[in-house]
N, C-alpha and C positions, 0 to 999 in steps of 0.2 A: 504494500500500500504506500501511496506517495506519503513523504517527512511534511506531511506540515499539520503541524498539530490543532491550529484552528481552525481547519476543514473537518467538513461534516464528512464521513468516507458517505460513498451511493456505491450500494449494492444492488446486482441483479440476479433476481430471484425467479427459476422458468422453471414449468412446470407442462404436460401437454394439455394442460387443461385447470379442474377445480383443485387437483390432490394437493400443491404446492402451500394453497391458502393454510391450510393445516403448519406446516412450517412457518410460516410467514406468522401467523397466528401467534406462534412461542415464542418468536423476534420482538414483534409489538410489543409483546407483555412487561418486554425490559426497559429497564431505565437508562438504556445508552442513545447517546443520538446517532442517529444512522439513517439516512438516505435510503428506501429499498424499492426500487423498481420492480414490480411482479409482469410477469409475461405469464399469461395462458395461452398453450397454441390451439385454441381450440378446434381451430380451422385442418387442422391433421390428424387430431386426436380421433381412438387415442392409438398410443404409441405401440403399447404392449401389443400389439398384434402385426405388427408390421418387421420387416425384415430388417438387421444385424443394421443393415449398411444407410437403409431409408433413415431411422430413427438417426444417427451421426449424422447423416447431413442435415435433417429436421434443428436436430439441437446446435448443430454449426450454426446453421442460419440466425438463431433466436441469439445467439453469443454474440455474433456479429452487431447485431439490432444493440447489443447492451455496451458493444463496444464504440458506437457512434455515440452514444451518451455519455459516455467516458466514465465508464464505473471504476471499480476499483477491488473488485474481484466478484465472482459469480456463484450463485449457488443454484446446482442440479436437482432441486428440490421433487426428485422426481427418478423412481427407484430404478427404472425403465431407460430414461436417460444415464444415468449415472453408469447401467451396465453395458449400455450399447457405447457412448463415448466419452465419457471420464478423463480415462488415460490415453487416449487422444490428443483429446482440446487440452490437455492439459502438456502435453509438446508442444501445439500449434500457437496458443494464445499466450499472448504477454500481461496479464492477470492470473491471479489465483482462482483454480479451480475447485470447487465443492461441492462433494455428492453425497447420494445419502448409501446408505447402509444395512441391510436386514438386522435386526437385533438377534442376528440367530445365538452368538456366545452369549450374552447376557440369558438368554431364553436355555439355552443348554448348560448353563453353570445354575441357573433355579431351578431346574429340576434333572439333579445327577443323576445318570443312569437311564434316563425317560425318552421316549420319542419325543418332539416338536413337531408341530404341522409350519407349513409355508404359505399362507396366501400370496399367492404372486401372479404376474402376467406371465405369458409364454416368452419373451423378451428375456425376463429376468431367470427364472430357472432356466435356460437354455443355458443362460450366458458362462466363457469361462470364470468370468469374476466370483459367482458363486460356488462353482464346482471348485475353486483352487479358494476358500474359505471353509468348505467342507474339509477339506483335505488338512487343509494349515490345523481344524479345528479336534482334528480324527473323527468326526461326526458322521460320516456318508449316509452310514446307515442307521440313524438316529431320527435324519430330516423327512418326515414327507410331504412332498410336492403337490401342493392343491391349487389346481389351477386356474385363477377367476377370471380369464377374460371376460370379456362383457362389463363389466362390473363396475369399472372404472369410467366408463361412459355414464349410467345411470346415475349416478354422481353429479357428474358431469351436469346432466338433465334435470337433477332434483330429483329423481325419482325411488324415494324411498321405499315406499312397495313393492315395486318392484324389484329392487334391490336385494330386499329382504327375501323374495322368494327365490331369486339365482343363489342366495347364501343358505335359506333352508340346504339348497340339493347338495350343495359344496361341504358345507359342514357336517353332511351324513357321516361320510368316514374318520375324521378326528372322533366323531360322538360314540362311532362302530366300533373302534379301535380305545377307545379308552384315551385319548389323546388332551388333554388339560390345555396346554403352552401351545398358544396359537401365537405367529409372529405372521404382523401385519407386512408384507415386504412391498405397499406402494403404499404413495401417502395418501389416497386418494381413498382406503381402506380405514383411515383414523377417524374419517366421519361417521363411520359406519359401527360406532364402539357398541351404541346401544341394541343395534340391531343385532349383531353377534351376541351381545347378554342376552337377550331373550330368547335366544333361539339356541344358544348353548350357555345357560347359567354358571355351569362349572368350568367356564374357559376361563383363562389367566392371558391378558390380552398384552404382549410386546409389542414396542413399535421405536423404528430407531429417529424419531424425530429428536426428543432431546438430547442424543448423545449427538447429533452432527450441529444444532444449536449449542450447545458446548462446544466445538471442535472449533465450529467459528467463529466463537465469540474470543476465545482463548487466542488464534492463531492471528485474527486482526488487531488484538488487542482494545475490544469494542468498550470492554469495562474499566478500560481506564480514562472515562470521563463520562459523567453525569449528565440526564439528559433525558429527552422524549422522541422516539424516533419518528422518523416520517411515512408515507408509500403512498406509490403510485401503483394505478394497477393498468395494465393492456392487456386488448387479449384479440385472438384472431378468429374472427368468428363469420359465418354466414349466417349468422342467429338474429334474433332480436338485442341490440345492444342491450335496451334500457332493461331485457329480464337477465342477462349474460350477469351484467352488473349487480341487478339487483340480489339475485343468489349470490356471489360471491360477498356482498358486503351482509349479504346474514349470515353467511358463515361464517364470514370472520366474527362476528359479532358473540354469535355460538359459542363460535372455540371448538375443539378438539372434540368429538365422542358425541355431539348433540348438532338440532340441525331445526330448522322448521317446519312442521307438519305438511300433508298437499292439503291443501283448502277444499 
């Protein structure tokens, strides 16, 4: 980040859609100043079902967009992104790059000995990034891979009902299997907290949003000055702006695990 201490840093914050707010969400809550520009790409979303090579250029693109605004480093608020081009952009661009992380160790050191399930996109289980964390972790055969396409979109859409009944099907086998330690691996799954308790009570729900809001706040040094942060939001859409918007600003509003009912 550029040496000058009375500058506000502006961070950009991309996501292919709503999951990102979730992140951004644990940002706001702090008391540092910080600039953060949100991008939802809604207009490609979502990600997780698209191929290795689509989603890097998808997220190059949106980098680029945050590098004409002159940020000052970027966060991949977006589990899908982060697997497809991370370490990438993170050769190509001249900012700090930030991505997020499945909580699968945290989720497998609380429960020693136990399976964890993975809610993820196809994007993210595919990718090597998790297969060489399983490995690092000795975990392989610990993990099982529940696959939510679809899922991420209804989000997206607001569409909680529906939601809830793509996660009835998905969640059968964690419930089958005795499986407790669900790790949310897209962000776009942490609005979705309540919807998983009711449908599996006895889940223990992981999600690595605060551990990569620690990474970043530590690595820019955001707590060493006092403050109220700011954010803009964009997003890329063929939708109706003013509902685009108007969801995302009650989510934020929401927070984390809750959302607003359909009318």
């Amino acid at each position: 980040m550029k040496n000058d201490k009375e500058r506000v840093p502006k961070i950009g914050v991309m996501d292919s859609g709503m999951g990102g707010l979730s992140v951004l969400k644990e940002l706001l809550d702090l008391p540092y100043p910080a600039d953060f520009l949100y991008y939802g790409d809604l207009a490609h979303a979502p990600y997780g079902e698209k191929q290795t090579s689509e989603v890097l250029e998808l997220t190059r693109n949106v980098c680029n967009i945050f590098l004409r605004e002159e940020v000052d480093a970027i966060l991949l608020a977006c589990n899908t992104a982060t697997s497809a081009s991370a370490s990438k952009l993170r050769e190509e661009l001249s900012v700090p790059v930030f991505g997020m992380e499945p909580a699968i160790k945290p989720a497998l050191l609380a429960h020693p000995g136990k399976k964890i399930a993975l809610l993820a996109t196809s994007v993210t289980h595919r990718e090597e990034k998790l297969q060489e964390l399983k490995s690092e972790l000795g975990a392989s055969e610990r993990v099982v891979h529940l696959n939510c396409d679809g899922l991420a979109t209804l989000v997206d859409h607001g569409k909680w009902e529906e939601a809830k009944l793509l996660l009835k099907n998905i969640l059968k086998i964690p419930q089958e299997q005795g499986i407790h330690a669900l790790v949310l691996g897209c962000t776009h799954y942490v609005f979705l907290k309540n919807e998983i308790k009711d449908l599996y009570p006895e889940a223990i729900l992981h999600d690595g949003n605060q551990g990569t809001v620690r990474h970043l706040v530590r690595s820019l040094h955001l707590d060493e000055r006092q403050g109220h942060p700011n954010y803009t939001l964009f997003f890329s859409s063929n939708s109706n702006r003013d509902e685009t918007e108007g969801l995302a600003s009650r989510l934020l509003q929401k927070g984390s695990g809750s959302h607003p009912h359909n009318r």
